[in-house]
Each structure stands twice: as C-alpha cells, then as structure tokens.
PyMOL Python script that loads the backbone (N, CA, C, O; Angstrom):
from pymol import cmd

cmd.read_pdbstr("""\
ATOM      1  N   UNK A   1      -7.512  31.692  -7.649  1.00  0.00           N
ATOM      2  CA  UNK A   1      -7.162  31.602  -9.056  1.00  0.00           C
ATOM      3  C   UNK A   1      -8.092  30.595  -9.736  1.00  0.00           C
ATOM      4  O   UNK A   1      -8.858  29.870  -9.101  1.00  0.00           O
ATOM      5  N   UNK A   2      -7.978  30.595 -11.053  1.00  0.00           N
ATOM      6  CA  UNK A   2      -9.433  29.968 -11.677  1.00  0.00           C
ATOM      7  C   UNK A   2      -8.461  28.587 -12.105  1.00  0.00           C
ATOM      8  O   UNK A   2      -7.376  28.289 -11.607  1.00  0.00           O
ATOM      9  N   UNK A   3      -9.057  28.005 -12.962  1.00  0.00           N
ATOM     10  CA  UNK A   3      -8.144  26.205 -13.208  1.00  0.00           C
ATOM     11  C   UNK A   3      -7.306  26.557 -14.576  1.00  0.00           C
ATOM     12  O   UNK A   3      -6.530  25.694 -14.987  1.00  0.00           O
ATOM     13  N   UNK A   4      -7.446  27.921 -15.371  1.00  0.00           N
ATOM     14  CA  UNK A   4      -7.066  28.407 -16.276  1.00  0.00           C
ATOM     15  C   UNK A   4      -5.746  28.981 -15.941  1.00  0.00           C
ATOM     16  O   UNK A   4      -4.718  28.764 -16.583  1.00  0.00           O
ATOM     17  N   UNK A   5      -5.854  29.813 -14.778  1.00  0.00           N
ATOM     18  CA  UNK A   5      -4.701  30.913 -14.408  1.00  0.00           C
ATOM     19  C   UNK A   5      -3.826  30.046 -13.585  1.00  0.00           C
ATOM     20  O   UNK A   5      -2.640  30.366 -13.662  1.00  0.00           O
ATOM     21  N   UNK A   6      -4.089  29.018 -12.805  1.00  0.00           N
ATOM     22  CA  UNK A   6      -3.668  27.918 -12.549  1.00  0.00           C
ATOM     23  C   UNK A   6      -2.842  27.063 -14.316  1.00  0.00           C
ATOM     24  O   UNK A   6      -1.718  26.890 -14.787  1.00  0.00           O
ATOM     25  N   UNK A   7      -3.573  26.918 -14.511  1.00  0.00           N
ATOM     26  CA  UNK A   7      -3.270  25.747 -15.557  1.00  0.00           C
ATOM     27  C   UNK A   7      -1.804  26.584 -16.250  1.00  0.00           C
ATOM     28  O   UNK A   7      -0.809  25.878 -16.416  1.00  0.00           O
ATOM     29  N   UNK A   8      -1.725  28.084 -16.635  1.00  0.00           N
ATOM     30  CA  UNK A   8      -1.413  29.175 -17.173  1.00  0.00           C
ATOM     31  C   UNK A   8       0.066  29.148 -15.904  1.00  0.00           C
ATOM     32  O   UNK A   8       1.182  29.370 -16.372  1.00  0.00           O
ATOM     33  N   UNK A   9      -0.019  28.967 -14.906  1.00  0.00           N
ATOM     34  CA  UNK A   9       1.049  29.466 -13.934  1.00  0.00           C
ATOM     35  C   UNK A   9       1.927  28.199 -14.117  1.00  0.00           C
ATOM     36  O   UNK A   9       3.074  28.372 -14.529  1.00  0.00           O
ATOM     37  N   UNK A  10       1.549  27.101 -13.882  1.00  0.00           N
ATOM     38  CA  UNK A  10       2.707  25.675 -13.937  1.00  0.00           C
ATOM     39  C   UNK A  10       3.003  25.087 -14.669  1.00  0.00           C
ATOM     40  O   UNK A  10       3.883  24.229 -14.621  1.00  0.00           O
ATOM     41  N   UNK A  11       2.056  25.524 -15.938  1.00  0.00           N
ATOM     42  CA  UNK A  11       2.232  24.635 -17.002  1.00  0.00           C
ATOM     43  C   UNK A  11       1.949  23.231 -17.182  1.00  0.00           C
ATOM     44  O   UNK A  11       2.528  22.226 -17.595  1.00  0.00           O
ATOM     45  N   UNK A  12       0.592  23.632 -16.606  1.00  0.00           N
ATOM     46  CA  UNK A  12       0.080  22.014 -16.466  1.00  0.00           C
ATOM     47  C   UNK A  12      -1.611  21.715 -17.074  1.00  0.00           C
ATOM     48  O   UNK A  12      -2.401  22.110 -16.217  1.00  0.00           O
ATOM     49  N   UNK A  13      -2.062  21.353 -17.842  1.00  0.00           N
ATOM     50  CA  UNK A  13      -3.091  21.757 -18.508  1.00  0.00           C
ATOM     51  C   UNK A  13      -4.547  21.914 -17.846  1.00  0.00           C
ATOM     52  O   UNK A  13      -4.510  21.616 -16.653  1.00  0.00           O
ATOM     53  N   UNK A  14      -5.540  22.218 -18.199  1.00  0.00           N
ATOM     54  CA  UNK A  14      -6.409  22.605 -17.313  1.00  0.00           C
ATOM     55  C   UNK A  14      -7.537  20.602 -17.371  1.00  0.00           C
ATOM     56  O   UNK A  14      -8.476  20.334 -16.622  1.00  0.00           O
ATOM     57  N   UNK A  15      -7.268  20.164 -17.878  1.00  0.00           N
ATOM     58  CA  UNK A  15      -7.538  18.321 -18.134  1.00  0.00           C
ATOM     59  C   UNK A  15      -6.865  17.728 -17.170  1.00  0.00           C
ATOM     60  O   UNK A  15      -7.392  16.805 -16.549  1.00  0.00           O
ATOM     61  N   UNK A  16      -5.478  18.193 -16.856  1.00  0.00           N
ATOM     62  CA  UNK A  16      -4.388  17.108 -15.873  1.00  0.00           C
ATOM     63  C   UNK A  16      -4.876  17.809 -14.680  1.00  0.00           C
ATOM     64  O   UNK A  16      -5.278  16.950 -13.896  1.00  0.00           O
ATOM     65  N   UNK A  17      -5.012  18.918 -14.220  1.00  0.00           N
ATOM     66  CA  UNK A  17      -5.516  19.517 -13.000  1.00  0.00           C
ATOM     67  C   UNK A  17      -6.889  18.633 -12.561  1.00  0.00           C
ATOM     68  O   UNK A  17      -6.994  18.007 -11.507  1.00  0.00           O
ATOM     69  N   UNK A  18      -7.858  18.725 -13.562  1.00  0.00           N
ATOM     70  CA  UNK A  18      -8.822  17.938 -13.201  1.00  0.00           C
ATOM     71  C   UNK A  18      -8.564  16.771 -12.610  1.00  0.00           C
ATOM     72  O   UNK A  18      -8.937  16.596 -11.450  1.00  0.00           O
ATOM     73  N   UNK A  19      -7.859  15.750 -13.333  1.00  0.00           N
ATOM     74  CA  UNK A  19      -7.917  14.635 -13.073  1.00  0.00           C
ATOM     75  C   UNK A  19      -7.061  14.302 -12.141  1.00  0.00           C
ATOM     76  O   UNK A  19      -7.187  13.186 -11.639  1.00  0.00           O
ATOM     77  N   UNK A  20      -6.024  15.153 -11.703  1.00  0.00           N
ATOM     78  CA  UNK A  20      -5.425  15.176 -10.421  1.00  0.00           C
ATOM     79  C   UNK A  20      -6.218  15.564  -9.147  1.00  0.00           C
ATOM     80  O   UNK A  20      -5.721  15.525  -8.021  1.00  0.00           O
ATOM     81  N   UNK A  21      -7.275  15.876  -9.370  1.00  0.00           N
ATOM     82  CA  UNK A  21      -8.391  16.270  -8.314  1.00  0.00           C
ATOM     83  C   UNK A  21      -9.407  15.361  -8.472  1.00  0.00           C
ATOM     84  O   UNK A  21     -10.204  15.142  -7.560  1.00  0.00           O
ATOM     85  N   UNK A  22      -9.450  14.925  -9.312  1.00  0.00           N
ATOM     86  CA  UNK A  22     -10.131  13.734  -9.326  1.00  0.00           C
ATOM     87  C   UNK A  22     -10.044  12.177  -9.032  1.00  0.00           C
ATOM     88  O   UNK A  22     -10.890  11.335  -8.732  1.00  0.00           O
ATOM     89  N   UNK A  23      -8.361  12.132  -9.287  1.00  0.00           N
ATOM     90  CA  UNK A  23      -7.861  11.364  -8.067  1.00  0.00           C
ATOM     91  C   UNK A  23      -7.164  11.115  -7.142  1.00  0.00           C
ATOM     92  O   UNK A  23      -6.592  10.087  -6.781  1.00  0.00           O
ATOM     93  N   UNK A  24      -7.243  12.371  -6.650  1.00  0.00           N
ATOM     94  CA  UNK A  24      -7.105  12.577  -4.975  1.00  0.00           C
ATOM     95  C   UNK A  24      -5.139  12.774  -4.878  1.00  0.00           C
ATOM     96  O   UNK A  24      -4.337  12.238  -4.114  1.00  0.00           O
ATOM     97  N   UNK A  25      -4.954  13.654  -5.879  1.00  0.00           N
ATOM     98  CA  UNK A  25      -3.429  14.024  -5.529  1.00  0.00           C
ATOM     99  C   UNK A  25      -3.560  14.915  -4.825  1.00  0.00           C
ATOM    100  O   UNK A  25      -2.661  14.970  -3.985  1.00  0.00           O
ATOM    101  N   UNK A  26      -4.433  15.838  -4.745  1.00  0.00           N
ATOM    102  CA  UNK A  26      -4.584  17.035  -3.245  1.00  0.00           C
ATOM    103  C   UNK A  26      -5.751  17.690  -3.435  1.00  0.00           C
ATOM    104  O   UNK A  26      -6.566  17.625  -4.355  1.00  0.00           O
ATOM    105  N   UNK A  27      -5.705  18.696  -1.869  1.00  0.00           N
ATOM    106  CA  UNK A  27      -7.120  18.798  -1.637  1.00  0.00           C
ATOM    107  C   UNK A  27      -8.377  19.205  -2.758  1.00  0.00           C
ATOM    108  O   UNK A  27      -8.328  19.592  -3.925  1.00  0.00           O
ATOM    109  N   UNK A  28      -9.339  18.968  -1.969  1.00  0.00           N
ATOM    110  CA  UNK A  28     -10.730  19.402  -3.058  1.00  0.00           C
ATOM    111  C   UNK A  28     -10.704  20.774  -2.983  1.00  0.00           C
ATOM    112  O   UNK A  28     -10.247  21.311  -1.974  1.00  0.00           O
ATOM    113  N   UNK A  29     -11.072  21.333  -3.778  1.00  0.00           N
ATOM    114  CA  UNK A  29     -10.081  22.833  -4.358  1.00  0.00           C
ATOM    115  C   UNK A  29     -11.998  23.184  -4.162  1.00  0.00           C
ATOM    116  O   UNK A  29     -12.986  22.573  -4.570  1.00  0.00           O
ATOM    117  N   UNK A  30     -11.794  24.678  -3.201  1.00  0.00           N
ATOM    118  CA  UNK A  30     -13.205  25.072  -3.331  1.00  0.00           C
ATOM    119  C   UNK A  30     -13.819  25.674  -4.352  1.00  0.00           C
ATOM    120  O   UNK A  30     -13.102  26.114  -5.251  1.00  0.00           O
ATOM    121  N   UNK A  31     -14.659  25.763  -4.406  1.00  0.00           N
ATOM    122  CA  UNK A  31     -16.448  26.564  -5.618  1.00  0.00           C
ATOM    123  C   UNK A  31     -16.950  27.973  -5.851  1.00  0.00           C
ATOM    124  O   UNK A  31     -17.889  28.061  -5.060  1.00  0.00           O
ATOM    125  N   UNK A  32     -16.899  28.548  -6.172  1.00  0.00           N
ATOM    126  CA  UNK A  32     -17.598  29.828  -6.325  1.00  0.00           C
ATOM    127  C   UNK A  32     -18.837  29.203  -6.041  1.00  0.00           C
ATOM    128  O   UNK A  32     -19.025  28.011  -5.798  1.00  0.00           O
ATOM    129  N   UNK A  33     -19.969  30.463  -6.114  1.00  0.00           N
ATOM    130  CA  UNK A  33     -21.205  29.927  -5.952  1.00  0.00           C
ATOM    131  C   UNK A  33     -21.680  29.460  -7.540  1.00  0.00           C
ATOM    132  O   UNK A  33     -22.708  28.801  -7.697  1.00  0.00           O
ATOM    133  N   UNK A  34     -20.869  29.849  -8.626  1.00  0.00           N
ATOM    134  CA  UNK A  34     -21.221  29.468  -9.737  1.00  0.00           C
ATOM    135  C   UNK A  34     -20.733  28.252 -10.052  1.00  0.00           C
ATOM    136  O   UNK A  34     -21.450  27.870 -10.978  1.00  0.00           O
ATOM    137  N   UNK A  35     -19.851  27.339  -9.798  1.00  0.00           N
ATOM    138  CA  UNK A  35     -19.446  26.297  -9.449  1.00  0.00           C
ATOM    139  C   UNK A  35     -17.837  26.235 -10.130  1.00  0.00           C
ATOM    140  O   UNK A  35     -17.486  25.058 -10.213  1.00  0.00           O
ATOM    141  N   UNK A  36     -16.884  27.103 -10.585  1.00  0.00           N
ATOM    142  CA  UNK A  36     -15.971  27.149 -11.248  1.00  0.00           C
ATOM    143  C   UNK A  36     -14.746  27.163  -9.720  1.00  0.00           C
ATOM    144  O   UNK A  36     -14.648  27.871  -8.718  1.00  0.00           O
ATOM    145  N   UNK A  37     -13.982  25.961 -10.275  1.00  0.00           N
ATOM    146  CA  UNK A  37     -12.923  25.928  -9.517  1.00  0.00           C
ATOM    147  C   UNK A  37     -12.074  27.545  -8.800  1.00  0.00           C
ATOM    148  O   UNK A  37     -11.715  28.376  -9.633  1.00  0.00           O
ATOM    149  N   UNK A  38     -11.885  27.776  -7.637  1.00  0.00           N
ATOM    150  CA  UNK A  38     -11.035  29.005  -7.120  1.00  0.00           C
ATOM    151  C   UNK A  38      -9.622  28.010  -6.174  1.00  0.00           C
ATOM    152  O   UNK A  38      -9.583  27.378  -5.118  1.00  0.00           O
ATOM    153  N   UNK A  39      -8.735  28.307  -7.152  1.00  0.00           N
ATOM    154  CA  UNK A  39      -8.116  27.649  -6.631  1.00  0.00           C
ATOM    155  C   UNK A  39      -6.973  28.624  -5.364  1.00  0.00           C
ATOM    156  O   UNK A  39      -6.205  29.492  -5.779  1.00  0.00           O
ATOM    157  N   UNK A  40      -7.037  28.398  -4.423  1.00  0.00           N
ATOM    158  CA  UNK A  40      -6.299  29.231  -3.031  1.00  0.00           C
ATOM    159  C   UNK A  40      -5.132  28.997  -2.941  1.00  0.00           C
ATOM    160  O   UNK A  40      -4.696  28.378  -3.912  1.00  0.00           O
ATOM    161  N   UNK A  41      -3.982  29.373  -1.707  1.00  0.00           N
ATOM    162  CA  UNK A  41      -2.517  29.539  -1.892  1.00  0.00           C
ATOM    163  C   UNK A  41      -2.284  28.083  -1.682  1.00  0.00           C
ATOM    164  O   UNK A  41      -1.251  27.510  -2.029  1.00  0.00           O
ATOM    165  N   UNK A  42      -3.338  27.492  -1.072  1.00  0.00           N
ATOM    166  CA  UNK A  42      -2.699  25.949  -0.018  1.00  0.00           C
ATOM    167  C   UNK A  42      -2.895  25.203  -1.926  1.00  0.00           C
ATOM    168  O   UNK A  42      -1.944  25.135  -2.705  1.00  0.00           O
ATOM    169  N   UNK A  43      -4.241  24.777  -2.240  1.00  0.00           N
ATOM    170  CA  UNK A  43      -4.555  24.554  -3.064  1.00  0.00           C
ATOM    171  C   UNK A  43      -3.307  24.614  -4.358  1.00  0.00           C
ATOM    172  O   UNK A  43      -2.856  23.635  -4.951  1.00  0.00           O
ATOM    173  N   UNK A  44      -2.943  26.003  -4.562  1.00  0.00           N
ATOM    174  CA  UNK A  44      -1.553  25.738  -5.595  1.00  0.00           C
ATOM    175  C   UNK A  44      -0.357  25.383  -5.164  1.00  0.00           C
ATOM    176  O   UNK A  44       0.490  24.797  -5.839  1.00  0.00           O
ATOM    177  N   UNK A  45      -0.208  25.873  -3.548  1.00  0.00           N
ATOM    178  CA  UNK A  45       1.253  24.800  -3.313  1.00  0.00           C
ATOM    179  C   UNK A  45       0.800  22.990  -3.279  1.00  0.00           C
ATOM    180  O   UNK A  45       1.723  22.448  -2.670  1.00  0.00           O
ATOM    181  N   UNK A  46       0.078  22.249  -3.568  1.00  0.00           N
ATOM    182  CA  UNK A  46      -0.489  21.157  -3.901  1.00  0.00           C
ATOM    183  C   UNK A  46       0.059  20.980  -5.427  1.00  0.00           C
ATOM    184  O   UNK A  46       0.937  20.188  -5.770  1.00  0.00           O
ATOM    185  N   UNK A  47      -0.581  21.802  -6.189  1.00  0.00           N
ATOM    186  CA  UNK A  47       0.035  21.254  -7.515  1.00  0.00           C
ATOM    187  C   UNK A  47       1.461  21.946  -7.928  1.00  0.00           C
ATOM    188  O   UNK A  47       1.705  21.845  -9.131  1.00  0.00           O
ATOM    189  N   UNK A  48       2.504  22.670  -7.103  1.00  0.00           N
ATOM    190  CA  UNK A  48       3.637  22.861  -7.337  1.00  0.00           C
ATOM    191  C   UNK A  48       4.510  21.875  -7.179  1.00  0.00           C
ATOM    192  O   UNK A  48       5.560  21.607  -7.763  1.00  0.00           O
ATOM    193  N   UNK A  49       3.690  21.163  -5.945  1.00  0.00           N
ATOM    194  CA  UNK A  49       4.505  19.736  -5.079  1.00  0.00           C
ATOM    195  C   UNK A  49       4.029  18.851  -5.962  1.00  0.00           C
ATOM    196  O   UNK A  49       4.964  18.173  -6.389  1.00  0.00           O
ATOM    197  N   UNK A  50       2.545  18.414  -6.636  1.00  0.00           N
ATOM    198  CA  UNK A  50       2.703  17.504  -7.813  1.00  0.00           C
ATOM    199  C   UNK A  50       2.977  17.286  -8.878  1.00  0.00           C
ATOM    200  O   UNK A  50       2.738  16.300  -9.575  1.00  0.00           O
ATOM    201  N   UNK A  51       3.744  18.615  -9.178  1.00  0.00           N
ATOM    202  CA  UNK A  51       4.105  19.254 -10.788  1.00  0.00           C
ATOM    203  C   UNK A  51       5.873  18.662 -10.525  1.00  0.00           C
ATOM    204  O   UNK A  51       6.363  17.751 -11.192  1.00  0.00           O
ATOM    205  N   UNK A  52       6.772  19.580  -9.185  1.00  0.00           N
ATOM    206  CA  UNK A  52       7.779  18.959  -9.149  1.00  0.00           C
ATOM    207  C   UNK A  52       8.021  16.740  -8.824  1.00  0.00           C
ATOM    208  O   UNK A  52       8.811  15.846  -9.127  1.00  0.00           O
ATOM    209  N   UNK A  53       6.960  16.896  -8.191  1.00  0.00           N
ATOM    210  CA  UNK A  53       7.118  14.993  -8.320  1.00  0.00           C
ATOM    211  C   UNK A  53       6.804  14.501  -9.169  1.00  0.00           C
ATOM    212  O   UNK A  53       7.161  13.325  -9.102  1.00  0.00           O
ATOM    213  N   UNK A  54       6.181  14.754 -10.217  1.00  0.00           N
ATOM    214  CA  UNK A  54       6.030  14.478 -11.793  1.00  0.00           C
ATOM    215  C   UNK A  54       6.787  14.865 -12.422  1.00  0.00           C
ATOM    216  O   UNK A  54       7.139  14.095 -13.316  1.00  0.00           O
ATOM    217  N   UNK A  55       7.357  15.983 -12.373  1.00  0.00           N
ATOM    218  CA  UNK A  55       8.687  16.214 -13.331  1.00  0.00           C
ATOM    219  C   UNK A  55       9.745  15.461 -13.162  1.00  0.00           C
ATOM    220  O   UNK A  55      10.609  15.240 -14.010  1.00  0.00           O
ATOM    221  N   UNK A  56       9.680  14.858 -11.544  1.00  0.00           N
ATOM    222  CA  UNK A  56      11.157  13.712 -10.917  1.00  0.00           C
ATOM    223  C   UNK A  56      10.470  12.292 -11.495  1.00  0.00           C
ATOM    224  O   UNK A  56      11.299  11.382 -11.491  1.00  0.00           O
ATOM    225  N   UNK A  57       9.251  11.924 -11.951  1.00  0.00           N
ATOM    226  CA  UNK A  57       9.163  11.075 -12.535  1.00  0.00           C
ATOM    227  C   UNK A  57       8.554   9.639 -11.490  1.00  0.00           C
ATOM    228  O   UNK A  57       8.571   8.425 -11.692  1.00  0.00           O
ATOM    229  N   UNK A  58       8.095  10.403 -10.449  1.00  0.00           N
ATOM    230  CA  UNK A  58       7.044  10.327  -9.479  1.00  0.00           C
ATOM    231  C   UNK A  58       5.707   9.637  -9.941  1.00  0.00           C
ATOM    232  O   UNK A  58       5.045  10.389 -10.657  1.00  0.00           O
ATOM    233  N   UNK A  59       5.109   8.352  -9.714  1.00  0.00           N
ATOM    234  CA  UNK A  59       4.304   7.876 -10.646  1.00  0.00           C
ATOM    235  C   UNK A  59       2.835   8.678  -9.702  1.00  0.00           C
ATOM    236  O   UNK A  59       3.007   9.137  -8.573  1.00  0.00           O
ATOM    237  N   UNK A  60       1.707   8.712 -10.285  1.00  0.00           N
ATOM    238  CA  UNK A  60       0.775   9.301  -8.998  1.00  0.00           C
ATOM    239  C   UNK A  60       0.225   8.498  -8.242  1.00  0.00           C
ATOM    240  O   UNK A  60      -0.221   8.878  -7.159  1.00  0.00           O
ATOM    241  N   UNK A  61       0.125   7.027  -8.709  1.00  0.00           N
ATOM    242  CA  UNK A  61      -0.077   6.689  -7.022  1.00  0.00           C
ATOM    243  C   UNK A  61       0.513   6.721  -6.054  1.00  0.00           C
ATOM    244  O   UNK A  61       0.098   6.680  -4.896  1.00  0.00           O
ATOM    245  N   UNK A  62       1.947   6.828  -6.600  1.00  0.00           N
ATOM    246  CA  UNK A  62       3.270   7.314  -4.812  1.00  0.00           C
ATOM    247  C   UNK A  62       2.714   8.665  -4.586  1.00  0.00           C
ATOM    248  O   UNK A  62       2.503   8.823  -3.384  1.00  0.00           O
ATOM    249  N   UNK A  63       2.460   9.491  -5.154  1.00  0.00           N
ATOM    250  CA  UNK A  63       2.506  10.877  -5.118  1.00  0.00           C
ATOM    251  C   UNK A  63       1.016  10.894  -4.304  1.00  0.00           C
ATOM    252  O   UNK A  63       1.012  11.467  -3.214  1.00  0.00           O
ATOM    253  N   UNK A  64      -0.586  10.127  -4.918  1.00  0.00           N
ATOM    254  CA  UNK A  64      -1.647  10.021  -3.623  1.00  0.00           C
ATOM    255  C   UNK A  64      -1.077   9.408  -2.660  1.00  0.00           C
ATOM    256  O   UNK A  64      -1.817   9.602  -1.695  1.00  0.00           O
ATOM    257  N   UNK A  65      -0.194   8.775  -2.330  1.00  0.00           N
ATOM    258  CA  UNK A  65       0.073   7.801  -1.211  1.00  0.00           C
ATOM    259  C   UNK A  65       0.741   9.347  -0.025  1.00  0.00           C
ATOM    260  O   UNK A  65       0.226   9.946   0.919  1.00  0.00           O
ATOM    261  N   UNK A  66       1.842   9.444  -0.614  1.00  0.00           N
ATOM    262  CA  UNK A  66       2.722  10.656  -0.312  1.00  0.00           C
ATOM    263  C   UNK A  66       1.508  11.887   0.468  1.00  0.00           C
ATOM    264  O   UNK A  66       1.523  12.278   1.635  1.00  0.00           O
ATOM    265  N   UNK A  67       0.467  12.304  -0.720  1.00  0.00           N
ATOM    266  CA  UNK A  67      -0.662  13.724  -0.746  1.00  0.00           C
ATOM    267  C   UNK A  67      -1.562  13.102   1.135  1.00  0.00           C
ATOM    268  O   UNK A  67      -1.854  13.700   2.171  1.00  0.00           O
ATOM    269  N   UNK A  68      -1.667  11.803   0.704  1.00  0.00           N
ATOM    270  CA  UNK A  68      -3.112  11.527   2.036  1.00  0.00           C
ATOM    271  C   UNK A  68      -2.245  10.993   3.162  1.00  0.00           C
ATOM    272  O   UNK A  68      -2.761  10.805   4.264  1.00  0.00           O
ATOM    273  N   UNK A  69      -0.963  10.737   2.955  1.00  0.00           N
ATOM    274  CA  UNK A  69      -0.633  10.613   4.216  1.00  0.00           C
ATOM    275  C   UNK A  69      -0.033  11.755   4.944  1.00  0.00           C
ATOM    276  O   UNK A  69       0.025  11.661   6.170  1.00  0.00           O
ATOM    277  N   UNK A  70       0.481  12.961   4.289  1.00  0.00           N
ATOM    278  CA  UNK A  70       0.484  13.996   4.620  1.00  0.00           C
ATOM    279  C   UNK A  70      -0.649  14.813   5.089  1.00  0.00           C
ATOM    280  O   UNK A  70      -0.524  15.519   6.090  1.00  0.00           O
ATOM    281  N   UNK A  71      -1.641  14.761   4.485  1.00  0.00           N
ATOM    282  CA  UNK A  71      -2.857  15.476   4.605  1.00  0.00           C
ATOM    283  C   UNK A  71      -3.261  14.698   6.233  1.00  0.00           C
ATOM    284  O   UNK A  71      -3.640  15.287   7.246  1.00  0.00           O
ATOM    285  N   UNK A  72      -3.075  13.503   6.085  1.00  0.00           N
ATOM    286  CA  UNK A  72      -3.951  12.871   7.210  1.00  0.00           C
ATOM    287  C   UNK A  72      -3.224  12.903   8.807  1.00  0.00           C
ATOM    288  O   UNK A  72      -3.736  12.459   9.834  1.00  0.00           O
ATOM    289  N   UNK A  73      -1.390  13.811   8.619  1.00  0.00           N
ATOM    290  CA  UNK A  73      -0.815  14.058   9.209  1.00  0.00           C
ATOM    291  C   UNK A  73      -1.174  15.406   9.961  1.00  0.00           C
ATOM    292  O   UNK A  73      -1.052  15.514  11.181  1.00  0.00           O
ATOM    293  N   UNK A  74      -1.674  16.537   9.051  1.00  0.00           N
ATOM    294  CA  UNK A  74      -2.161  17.454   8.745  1.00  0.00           C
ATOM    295  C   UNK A  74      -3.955  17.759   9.658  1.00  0.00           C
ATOM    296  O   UNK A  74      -4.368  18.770  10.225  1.00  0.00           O
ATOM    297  N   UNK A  75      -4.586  16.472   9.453  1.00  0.00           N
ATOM    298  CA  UNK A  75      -5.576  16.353   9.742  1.00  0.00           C
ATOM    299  C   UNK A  75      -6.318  16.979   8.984  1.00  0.00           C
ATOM    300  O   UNK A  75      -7.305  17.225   9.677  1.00  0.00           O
ATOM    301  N   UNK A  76      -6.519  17.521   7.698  1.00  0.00           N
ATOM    302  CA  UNK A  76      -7.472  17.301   7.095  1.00  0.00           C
ATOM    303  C   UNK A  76      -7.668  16.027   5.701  1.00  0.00           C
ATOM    304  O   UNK A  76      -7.156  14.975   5.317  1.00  0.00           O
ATOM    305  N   UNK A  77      -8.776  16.994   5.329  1.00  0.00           N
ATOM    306  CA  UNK A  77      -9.659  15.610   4.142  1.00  0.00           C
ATOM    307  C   UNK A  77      -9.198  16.043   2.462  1.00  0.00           C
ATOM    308  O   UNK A  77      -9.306  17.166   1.970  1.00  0.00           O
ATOM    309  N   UNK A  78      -8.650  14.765   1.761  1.00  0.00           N
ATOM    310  CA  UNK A  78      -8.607  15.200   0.532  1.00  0.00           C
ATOM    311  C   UNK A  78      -9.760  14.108  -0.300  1.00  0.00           C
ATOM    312  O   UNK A  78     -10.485  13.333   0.324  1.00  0.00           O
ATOM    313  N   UNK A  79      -9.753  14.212  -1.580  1.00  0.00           N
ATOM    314  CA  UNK A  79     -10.467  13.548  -2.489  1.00  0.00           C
ATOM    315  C   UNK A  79     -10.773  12.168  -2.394  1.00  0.00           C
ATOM    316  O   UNK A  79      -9.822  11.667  -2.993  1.00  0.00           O
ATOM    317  N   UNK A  80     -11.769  10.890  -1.879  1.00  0.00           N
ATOM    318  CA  UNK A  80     -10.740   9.639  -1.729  1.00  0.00           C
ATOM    319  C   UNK A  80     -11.752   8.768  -2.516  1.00  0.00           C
ATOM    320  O   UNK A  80     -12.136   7.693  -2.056  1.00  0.00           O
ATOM    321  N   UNK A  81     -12.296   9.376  -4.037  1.00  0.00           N
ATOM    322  CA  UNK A  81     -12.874   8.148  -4.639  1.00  0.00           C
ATOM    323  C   UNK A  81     -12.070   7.977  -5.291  1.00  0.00           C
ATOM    324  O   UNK A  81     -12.669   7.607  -6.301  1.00  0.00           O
ATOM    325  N   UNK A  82     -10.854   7.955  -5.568  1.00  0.00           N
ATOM    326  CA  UNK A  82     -10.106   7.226  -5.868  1.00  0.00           C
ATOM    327  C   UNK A  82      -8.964   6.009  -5.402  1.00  0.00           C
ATOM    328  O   UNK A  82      -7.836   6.364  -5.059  1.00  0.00           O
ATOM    329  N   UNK A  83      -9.410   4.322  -5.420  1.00  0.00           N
ATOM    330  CA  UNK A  83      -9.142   3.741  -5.097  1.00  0.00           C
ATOM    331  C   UNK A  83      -7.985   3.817  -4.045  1.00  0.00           C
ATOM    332  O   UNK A  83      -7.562   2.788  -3.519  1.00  0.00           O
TER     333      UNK A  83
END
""", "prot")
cmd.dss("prot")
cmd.show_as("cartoon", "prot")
cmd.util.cbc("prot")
cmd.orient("prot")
C-alpha cells in the first residue's frame, strides 16, 4: 500500500506516518525502485498498534520504547536515528 492508501485506511495523515518512521515507532517500511513508500501487512499492523496506543494516549517515546523492544525480541531492525 502507498503512504496515501495507508494514510486513507487509519486515519492518520500521510505527515504523522512520516514522522513516525522517522522516529523509529516501527519498521523501515520498504521502496519501490522509484523510491515511494510500499507499505506491507507487517508494516500496517505497526501503525494499527501505533494508531491504537495513541488513541489510549500513549506518549511516543513509550510507544518507541514498547516498538524496539519488541522488534529486538523479534530480532529484527527498526529506525534508530532517533535518540
């Protein structure tokens, strides 16, 4: 799905998606070869789980704390220039 049809499915704007990937609330969402976000099934259950912990009022650094220690449970890699 693109960051539009995404943005379009949760109701979450296609600016807050960014910047939730930008600081490292879940994984790095892969590229076309044209470089436009495709966002995959794992990829949107990521922002369903940060859409419902933001709606509970979930601040996002609990929510990166929550994303990389899961992920790192998981064994893979998410975003981590963010502090």
């Amino acid at each position: 799905m693109t960051i539009k049809e995404v943005s379009k499915k949760y109701g979450i704007s296609t600016d807050t998606l960014r910047y939730y990937e930008r600081v490292g609330l879940f994984l790095r969402v892969k590229r076309t070869a044209s470089g436009i976000r495709d966002f995959d099934k794992e990829a949107c259950d990521w922002v369903e789980f940060i859409k419902y912990m933001r709606d509970c009022g979930v601040l996002c650094d609990i929510v990166r704390i929550v994303a990389r220690n899961t992920i790192r449970a998981l064994g893979r890699h998410i975003v981590t220039n963010a502090g």
